[in-house]
N, C-alpha and C positions, 0 to 999 in steps of 0.2 A: 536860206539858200537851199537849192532840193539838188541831189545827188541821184536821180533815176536813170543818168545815162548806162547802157549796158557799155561796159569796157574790154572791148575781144582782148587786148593785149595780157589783160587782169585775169581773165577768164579761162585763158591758155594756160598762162603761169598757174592757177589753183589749179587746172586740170592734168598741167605736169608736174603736178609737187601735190599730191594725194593725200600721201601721209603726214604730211608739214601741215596740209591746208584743214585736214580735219585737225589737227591739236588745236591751228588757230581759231577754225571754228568754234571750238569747245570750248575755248577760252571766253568767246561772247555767248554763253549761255550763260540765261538770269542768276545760276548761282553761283557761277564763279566771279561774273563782277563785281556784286555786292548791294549794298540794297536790300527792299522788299521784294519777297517774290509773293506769290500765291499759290496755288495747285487748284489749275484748272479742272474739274472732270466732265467731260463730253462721252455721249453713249449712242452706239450704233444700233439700229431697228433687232436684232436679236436679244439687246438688254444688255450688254454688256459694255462694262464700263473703262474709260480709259484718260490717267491721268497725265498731265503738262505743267511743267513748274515753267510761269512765266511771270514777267514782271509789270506790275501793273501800272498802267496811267492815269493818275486822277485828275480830272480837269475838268472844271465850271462845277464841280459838285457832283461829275459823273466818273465811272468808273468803266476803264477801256483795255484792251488788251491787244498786241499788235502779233502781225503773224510777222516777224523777220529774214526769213531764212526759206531756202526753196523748199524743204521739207516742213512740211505745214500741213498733214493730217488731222489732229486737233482743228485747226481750224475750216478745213472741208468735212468734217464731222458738227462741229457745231453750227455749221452753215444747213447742213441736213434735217441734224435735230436740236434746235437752237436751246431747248432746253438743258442748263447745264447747270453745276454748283462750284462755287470757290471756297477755298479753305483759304481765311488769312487771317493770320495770327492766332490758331486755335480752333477759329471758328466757322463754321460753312453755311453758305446762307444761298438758297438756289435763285438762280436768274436766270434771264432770256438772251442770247444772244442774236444779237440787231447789228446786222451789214451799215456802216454809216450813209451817208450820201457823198457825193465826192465833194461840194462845199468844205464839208467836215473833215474832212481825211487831209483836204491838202492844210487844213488849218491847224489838224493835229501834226502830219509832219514838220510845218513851220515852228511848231512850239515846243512837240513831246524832247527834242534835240537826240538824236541818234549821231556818233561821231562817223566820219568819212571813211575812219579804218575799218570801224566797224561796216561800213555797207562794202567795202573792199571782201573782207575776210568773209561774209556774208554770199557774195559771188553777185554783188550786186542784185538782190532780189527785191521786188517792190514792196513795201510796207504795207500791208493791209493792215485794215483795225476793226475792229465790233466793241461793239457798246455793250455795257451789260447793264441790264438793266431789273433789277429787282422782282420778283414775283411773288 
C-alpha cells in the first residue's frame, strides 16, 4: 500500500505545532527507533566532509539507503558527488551512490515497510533511495 498522498489538513496541524512536530520528528530518526544504523559520509567539491546516521536497507544482496524527511542534504550532496563511504559496525568501506530507477523505488517502497505514522510525522515527504554500491 503506498502512502504518497500530500495531506493539507496533516501539513497545517505540523505547521501549527512546531515544537511538538520537531520532537515527533526526532523521534523517527534512525537512532532513536532502533536498529541498525550506519554513518553515511558525503563530500561537497571543497573537500569537505559531512556525516548522516541513517538506517540501511538490505535487499536482493544490495545495500540502499532512503532519503525520508524533507530535509535531505546528505542526499542532494551525494547525488552531486556520488562518491561516498559508510561506516557499519566499525567499519568503513567506500561506495558509489546510484539514483535507482523508478521500477526499483516503487519496489523498494512496497517492501523496505515504512509505517503511516511515520510518513505522517515525516510531513509526508516522498521516499527517495540510492543504491550503494561498492568501489
Amino acid at each position: 500500500m503506498h502512502h504518497r498522498a500530500i495531506a493539507t489538513p496533516s501539513l497545517l496541524i505540523l505547521a501549527a505545532a512546531h515544537t511538538g512536530c520537531m520532537t515527533a520528528v526526532a523521534a523517527f530518526q534512525p537512532e532513536n527507533i532502533g536498529g541498525e544504523t550506519i554513518v553515511l559520509t558525503t563530500t561537497v567539491a571543497d573537500g569537505e566532509s559531512h556525516e548522516r546516521v541513517l538506517s540501511p536497507i538490505d535487499h536482493d544482496g544490495r545495500l540502499f539507503v532512503a532519503a525520508n524527511h524533507w530535509p535531505r542534504a546528505w542526499y542532494h550532496r551525494a547525488l552531486e558527488n556520488p562518491d561516498v563511504s559508510v561506516t557499519r559496525n566499525g567499519e568503513t568501506t567506500d561506495y558509489r551512490a546510484v539514483p535507482v530507477s523508478e521500477e526499483e523505488r516503487e519496489r523498494l517502497l512496497d517492501e523496505s515497510g515504512f509505517p503511516l505514522v511515520a510518513y505522517f510525522f515525516t510531513g509526508f515527504a516522498p521516499r527517495q533511495f540510492l543504491r550503494l554500491e561498492p568501489r
